[in-house]
N, C-alpha and C positions, 0 to 999 in steps of 0.2 A: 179328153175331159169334157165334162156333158156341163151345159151352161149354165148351172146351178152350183157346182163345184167351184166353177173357174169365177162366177160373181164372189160368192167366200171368200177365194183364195185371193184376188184380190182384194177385197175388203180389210183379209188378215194384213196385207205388207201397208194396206192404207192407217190400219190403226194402229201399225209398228211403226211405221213415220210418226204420228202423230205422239206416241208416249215415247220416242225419241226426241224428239224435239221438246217437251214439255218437260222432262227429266233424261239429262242424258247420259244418267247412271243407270238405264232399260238399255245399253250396249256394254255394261261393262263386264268382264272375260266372267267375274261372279255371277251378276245376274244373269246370264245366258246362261251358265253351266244349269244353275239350279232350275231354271226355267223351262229346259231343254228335259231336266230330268222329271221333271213333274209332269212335261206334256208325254213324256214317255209311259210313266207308269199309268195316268187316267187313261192315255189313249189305247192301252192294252186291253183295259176290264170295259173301256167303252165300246170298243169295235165287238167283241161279245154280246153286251146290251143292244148294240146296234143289228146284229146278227137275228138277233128276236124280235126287235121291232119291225126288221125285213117281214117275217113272217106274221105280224098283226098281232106279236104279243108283248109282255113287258115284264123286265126282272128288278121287283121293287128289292131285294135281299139281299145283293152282292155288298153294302155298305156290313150290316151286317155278319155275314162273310167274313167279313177282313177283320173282324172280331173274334169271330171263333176262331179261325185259323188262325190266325195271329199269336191267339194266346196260347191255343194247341201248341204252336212251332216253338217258342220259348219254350214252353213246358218240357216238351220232346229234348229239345237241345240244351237245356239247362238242370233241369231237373232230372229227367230220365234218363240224362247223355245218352242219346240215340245217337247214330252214324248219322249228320249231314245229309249224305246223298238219299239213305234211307227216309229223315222226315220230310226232306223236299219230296218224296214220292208220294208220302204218305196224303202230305199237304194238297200235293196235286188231284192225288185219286179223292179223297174227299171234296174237293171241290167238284170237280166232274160229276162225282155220284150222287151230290145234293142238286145237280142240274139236271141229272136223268132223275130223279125222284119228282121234281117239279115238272120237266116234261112228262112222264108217266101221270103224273094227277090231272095234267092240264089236258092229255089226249085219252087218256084211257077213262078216266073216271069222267071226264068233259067238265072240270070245273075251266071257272075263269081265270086267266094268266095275273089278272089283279087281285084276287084274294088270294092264291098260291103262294105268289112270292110275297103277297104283304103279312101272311102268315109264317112264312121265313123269315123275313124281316125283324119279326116280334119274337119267333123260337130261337133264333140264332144268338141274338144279343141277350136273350134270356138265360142261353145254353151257356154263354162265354160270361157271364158275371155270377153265374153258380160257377162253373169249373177253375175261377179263377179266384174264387171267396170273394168278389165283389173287387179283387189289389189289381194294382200296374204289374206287367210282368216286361219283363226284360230281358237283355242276352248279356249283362254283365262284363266282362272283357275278353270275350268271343272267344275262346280257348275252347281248339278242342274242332271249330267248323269257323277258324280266321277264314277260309276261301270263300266260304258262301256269302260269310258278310263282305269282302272286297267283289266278289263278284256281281252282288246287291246295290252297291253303294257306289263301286268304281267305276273308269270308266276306260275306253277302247281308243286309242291313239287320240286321247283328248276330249271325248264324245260319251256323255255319258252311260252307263250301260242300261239303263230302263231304256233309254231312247236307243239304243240300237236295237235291243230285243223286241222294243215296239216294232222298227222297219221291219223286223226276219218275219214277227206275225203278222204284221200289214200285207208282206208277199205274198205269205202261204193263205190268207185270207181272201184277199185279191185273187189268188187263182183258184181256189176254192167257190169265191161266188162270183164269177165273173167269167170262170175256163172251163168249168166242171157243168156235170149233168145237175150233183145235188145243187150248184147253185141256183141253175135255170129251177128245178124243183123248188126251191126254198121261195123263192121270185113269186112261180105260180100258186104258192101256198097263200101267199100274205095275201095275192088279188081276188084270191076268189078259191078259199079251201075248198067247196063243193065240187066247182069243175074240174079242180086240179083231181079230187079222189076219183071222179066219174072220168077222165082222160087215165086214169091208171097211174098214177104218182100215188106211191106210198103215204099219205101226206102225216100219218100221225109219227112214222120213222123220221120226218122230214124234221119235225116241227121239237120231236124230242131230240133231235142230234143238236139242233141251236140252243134248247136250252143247257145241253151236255156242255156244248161251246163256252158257252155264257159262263157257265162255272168252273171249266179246266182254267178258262183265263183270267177269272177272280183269283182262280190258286197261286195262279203266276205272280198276279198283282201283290196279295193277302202277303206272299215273300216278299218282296219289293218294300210295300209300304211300313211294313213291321220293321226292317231294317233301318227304313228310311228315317221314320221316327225313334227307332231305335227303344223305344216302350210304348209297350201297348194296355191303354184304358180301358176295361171292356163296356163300361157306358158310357162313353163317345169317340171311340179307336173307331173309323170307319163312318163315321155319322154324316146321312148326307150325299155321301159318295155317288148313291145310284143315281140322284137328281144330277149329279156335274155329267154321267154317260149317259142318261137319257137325254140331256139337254145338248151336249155336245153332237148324239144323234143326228137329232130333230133340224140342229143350226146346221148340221151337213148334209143334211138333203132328204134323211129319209123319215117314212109318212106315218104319223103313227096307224095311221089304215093299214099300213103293210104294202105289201110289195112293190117299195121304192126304197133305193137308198145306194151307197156305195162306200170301198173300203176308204178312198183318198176323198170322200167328203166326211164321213166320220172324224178322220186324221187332221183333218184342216180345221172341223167345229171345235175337235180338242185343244187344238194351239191356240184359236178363238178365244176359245174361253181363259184360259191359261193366260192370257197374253191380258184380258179384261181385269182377271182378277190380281196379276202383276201391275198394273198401272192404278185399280184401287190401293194397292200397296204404297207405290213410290210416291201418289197425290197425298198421301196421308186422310185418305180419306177414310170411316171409320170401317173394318174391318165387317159388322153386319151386316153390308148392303151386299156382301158378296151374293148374298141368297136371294136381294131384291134384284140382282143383273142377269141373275142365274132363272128366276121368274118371268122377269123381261122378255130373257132371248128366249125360251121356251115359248109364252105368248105368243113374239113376234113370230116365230118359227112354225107355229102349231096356224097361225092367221095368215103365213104367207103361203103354205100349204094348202089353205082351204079356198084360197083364191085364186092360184094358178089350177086348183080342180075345176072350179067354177070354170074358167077361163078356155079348158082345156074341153069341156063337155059343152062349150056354149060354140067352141070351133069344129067338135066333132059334126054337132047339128045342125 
């Protein structure tokens, strides 16, 4: 674990002490459970976001996302009575395919990764309050796909299930950009897309597979969080969202220049923040500031980045 990670990761058991001590209902077998599962779901759709900032770009849409899909998956499962396994597929491949669409605009036509997805962002949640007539949709008394909502909601010898599905992707992520060729590729993408094309790295495959990433695992989440909540708003179902997995990024180590970052510093920004927004909870402090901590630690994060650059280029020379 590289020393950026491991400051975090200490930081995190620092500030779990601290809102242990200050409220010591932040240990009880409830709050953990649900706390557990929240860092599970953000830190799914975050290591995705995280995967694109690797590469020096940024998916402002996945909140959005979790709106259309969301409302899709009701629809599909309540209205349409599709087969379960069939709209989880569905669900999936839509999200993937709105990530190869963004990567495709972002490298083939060469716009920038911030108007792309800030234009998803606006289509999406546009898409999901016409398709929904503007109502909450819901899954009513799950009849029909009971397994997907317990396999949604429940949990694995105690442990809830977003959060173990978080670890299995954390694995395959982890060896993916840390074991693999495309990771070193994705690496050299973010530091310097030019040289990486001119040393012979595919880099516009590179850079469109993260954003595929990014959106197979909004899919995953978009199920998850529609369960979670259990109805879904389609103007404010997901609102927000991308700010908690950019920021959880950014607090884990990686630049938004690109090519720095890692999967167990993502993982750790996520419970970070998770753990922030649980102790504005127990303080009773008021619910708003969630987005002024959420601005904070991006700041701080985006200012501690620019000075260990500094830092790093002043020892180079």
């Amino acid at each position: 674990m590289r020393r950026k990670e491991l400051s975090i990761l200490i930081l995190l058991f620092v500030l779990c002490g601290i809102v242990a001590i200050m409220n010591p209902q932040f240990l009880s077998s409830a709050n953990v459970q649900n706390t557990s599962r929240l860092i599970g779901t953000y830190g799914i759709f975050s290591i995705g976001v995280g995967i694109v900032v690797i590469t020096g770009g940024i998916d402002l849409s996945v909140g959005s996302m979790f709106a259309l899909l969301g409302v899709l998956l009701s629809m599909m499962l309540t209205e349409w009575h599709w087969p379960a396994a069939l709209a989880v597929a569905v669900i999936l491949a839509l999200g993937a395919g709105l990530g190869l669409v963004h990567g495709l605009l972002i490298t083939r036509l060469r716009l920038q990764p911030f108007i792309v997805t800030l234009c998803g962002l606006l289509l999406y949640r546009g898409l999901a309050r016409y398709i929904a007539a503007d109502s909450s949709k819901g899954f009513g008394s799950g009849k029909g796909f009971r397994w997907l909502s317990d396999l949604a909601t429940g949990s694995l010898f105690g442990v809830p299930m977003p959060f173990v599905l978080m670890i299995v992707v954390g694995v395959v992520m982890w060896l993916m950009l840390h074991r693999s060729v495309y990771g070193r590729h994705l690496f050299a993408v973010g530091r310097n897309e030019e040289a990486a094309r001119y040393s012979g790295i595919q880099s516009q495959s590179v850079i469109t597979g993260a954003y595929v990433i990014s959106g197979g695992l909004a899919g995953v989440a978009s199920i998850l969080i529609a369960f979670y909540t259990n109805s879904v708003s389609p103007s404010s179902h997901g609102n927000f969202y991308e700010l908690y997995a950019i920021a959880a990024a950014v607090l884990g180590g990686c630049s938004l220049r690109g090519g720095e970052g890692s999967i167990a510093g993502i993982v750790i920004g996520t419970a970070l923040l998770q753990v922030l927004r649980n102790l504005v909870n127990l303080l009773d402090i008021p619910g708003s500031l969630d987005f002024a901590v959420m601005g904070a630690v991006i700041l701080i994060g985006v200012i501690a980045d620019a000075s260990l650059s500094r830092r790093e280029r002043v020892h180079h020379q």
